[in-house]
C-alpha positions as CSV (number, residue, x, y, z in Angstrom):
1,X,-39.3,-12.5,-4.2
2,X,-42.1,-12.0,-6.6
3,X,-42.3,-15.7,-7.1
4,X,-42.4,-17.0,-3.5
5,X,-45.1,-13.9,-2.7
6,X,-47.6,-16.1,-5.4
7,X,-46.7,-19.7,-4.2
8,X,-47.5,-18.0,-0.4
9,X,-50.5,-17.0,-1.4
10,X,-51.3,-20.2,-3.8
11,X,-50.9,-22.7,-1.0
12,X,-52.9,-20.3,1.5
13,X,-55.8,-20.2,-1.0
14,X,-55.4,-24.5,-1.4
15,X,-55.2,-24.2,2.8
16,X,-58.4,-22.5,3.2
17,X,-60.9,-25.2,2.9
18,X,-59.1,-27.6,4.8
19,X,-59.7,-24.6,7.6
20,X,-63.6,-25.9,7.2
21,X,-63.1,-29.1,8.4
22,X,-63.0,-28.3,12.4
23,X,-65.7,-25.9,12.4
24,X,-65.6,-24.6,15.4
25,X,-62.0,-24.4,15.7
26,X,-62.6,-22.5,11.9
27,X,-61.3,-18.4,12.9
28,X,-58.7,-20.1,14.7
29,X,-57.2,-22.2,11.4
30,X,-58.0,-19.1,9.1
31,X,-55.2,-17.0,11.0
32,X,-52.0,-18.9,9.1
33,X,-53.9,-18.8,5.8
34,X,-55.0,-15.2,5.6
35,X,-51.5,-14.0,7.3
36,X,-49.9,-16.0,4.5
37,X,-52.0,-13.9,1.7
38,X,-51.0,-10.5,4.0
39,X,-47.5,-11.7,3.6
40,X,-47.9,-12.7,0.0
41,X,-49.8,-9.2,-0.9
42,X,-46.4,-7.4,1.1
43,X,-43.8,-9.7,-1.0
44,X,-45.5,-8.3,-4.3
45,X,-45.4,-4.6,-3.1
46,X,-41.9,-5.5,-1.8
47,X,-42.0,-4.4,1.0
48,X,-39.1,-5.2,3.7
49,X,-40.8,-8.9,5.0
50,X,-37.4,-10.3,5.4
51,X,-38.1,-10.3,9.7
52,X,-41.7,-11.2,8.9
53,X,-40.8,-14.3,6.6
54,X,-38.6,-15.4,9.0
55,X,-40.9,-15.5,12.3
56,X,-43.5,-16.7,10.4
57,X,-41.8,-19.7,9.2
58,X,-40.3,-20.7,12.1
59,X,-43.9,-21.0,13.6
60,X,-45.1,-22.5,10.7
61,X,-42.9,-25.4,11.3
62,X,-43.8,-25.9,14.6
63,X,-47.4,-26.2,13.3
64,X,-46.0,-28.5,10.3
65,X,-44.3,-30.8,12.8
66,X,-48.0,-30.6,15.4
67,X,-49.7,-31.4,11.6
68,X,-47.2,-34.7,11.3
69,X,-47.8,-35.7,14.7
70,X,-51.4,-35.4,14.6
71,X,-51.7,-37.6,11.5
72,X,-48.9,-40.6,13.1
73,X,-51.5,-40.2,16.0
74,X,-54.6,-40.6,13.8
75,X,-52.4,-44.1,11.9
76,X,-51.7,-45.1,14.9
77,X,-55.2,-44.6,16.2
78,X,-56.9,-46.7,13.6
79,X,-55.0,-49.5,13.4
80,X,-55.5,-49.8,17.3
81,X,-59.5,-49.6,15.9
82,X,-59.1,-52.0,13.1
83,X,-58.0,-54.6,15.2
84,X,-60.9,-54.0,17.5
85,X,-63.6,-53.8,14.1
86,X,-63.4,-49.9,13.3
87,X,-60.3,-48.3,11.7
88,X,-62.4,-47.2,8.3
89,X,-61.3,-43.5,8.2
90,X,-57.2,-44.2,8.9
91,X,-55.7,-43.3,5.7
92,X,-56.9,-39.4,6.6
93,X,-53.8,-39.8,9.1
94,X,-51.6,-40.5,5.9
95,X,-53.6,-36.8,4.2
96,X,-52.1,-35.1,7.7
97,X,-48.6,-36.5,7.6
98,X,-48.2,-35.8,3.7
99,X,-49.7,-32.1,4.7
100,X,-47.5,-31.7,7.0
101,X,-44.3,-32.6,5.0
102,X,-45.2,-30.8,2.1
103,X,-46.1,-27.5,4.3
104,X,-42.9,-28.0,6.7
105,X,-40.5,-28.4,2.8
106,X,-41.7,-25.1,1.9
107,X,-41.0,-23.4,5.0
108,X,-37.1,-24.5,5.1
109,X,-37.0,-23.3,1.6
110,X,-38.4,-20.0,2.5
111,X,-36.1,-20.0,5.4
112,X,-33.2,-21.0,3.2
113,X,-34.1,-18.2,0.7
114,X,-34.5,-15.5,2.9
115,X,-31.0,-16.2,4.9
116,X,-29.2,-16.4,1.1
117,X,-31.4,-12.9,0.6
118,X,-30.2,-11.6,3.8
119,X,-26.6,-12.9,3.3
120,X,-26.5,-10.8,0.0
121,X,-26.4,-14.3,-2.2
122,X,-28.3,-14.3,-5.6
């Protein structure tokens, strides 16, 4: 538990300048980053996160999929520009998508970890 409390609060540290980015939208992005710390912090004291994990994750995937979406969106999006002239920022659609995949693995493996936790597995 100890290990997934540091890789929670690795990737939530990595997250938090990407949270820049939309400034104004910037309290609203810090909320999964800094709950992922809180959660991290709780892991290490072990505390009982086991229901915790488990909601979190699950909404974490929705954002992960949202995350995906957005960035086919932005692909699709520039190559509609390029052939019109434009298109020159379209690989940050590629930086979305590969975001989103990486983010949305982790959360099945927490998932997965804390069902074989829950199920009394090793």
């Amino acid at each position: 538990m100890r290990l997934l409390a540091v890789l929670h609060i690795a990737i939530a540290i990595l997250l938090l300048p990407l949270t820049v980015f939309p400034l104004p939208l910037m309290p609203i992005m810090l909320i999964g980053p800094v709950w992922a710390i809180v959660l991290g912090v709780r892991m290490w004291k072990r505390r009982d996160v086991v229901t915790a994990l488990r909601r979190t994750h699950w909404v974490f995937l929705a954002i992960d999929a949202a995350v995906i979406l957005y960035g086919v969106w932005m692909v699709q999006a520039a190559e509609a520009s390029a052939r019109r002239g434009g298109g020159l920022l379209g690989g940050l659609g590629f930086v979305a998508i590969i975001i989103g995949v990486c983010l949305a693995v982790f959360s099945i493996l927490t998932l997965v970890f804390v069902q074989r936790a829950r199920v009394g597995h090793p």
